[in-house]
C-alpha positions in Angstrom: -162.8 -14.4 -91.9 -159.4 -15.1 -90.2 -158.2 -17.9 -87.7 -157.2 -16.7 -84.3 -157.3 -17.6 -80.8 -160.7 -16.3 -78.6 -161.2 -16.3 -75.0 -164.0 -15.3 -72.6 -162.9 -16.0 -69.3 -159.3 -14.9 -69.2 -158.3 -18.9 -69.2 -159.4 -21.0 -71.8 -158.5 -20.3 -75.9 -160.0 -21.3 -78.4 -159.2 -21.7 -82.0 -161.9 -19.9 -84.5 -162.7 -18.0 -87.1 -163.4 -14.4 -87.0 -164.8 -11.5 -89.1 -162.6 -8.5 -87.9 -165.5 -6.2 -89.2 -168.2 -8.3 -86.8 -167.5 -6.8 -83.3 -169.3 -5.1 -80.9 -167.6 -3.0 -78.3 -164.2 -4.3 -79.6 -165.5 -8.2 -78.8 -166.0 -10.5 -81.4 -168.0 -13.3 -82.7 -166.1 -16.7 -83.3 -167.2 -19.4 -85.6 -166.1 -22.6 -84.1 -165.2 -26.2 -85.6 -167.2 -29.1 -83.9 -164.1 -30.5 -82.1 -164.0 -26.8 -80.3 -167.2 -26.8 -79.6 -167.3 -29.8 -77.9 -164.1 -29.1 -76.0 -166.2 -25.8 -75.1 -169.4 -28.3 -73.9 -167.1 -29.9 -72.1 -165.9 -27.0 -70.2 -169.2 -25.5 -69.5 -170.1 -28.5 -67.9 -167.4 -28.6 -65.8 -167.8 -25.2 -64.4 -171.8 -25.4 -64.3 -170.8 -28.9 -61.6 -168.2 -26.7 -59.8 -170.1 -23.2 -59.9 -173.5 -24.1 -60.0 -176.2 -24.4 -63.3 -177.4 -20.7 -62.3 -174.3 -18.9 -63.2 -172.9 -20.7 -66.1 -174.4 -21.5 -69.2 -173.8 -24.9 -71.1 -173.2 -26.3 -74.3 -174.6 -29.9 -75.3 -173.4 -31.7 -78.4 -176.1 -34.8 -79.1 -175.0 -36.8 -81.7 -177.4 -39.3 -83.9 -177.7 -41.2 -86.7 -180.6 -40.8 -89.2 -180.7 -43.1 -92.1 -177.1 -44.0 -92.1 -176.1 -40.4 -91.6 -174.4 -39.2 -88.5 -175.7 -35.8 -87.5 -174.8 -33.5 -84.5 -176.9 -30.9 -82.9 -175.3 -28.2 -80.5 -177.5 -27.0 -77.9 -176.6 -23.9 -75.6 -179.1 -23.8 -72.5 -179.2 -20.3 -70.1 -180.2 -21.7 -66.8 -181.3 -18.6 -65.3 -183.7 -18.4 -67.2 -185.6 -21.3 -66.5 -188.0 -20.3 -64.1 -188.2 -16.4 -64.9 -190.0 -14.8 -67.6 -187.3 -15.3 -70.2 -188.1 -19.2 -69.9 -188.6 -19.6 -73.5 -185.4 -18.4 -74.4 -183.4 -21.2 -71.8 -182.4 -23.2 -74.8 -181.4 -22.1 -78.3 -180.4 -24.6 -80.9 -177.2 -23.8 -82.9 -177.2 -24.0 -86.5 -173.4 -24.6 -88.5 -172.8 -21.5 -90.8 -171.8 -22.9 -94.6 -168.4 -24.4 -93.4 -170.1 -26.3 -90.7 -168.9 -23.9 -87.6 -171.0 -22.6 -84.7 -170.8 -19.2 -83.3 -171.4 -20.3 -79.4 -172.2 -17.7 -77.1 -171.9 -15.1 -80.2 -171.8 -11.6 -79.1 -173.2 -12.2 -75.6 -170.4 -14.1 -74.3 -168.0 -11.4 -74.9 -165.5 -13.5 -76.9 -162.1 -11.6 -77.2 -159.5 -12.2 -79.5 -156.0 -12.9 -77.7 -152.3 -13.1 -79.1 -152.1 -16.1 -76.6 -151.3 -13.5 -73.5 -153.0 -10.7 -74.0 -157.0 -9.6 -75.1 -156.8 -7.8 -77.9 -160.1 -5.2 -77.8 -160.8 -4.2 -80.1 -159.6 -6.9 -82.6 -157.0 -5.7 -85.5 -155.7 -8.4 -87.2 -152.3 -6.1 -88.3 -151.6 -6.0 -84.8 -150.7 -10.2 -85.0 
């Protein structure tokens, strides 16, 4: 796994980790630190107020406390698919790999790799 910047809408970059040998049609799937993935809940549910819940889907960090602990689950929900019969699927609960990142939106969101101004696809890390 390397660190380098993703992006999925041609706007916002991320910092994340990355296995260059985990891509499919040249994207890639970033592992994310909480702090990211909160910044990305944040964004999603920006553009799911602006755009509209049917086009966007959002991220949801809950945190709690059990027993003195603090814990934090991230929840992605697909709003189109509430409704439709993929209903089951509208919410998926995000478990942390081993160093306690997330891969949001994995594959499916089409995550690119970026030099900061342009999309690397596919992604070769020599090419940094």
């Amino acid at each position: 796994m390397i660190q380098t910047l993703v992006c999925c809408n041609d706007r916002d970059r991320y910092p994340a980790m990355v296995d260059p040998a985990d891509q499919r049609d040249g994207y890639v799937k970033p592992w994310f630190d909480l702090e990211t993935v909160r910044e990305i809940a944040a964004a999603s549910q920006e553009e799911a107020a602006r755009y509209g819940h049917g086009s966007v889907d959002t991220v949801h960090v809950l945190d709690g406390d059990v027993s003195g602990t603090a814990h934090a689950v991230v929840l992605v929900v697909c709003w189109m698919y509430l409704g439709g019969e993929r209903a089951e699927e509208a919410a998926e609960i995000l478990r942390p790999n081993a160093d306690g990142r997330y891969a949001v939106g994995g594959h499916e969101w089409c995550w690119y790799a970026t030099d900061g101004l342009f999309p690397l696809i596919p992604f070769e890390p020599e090419a940094l």
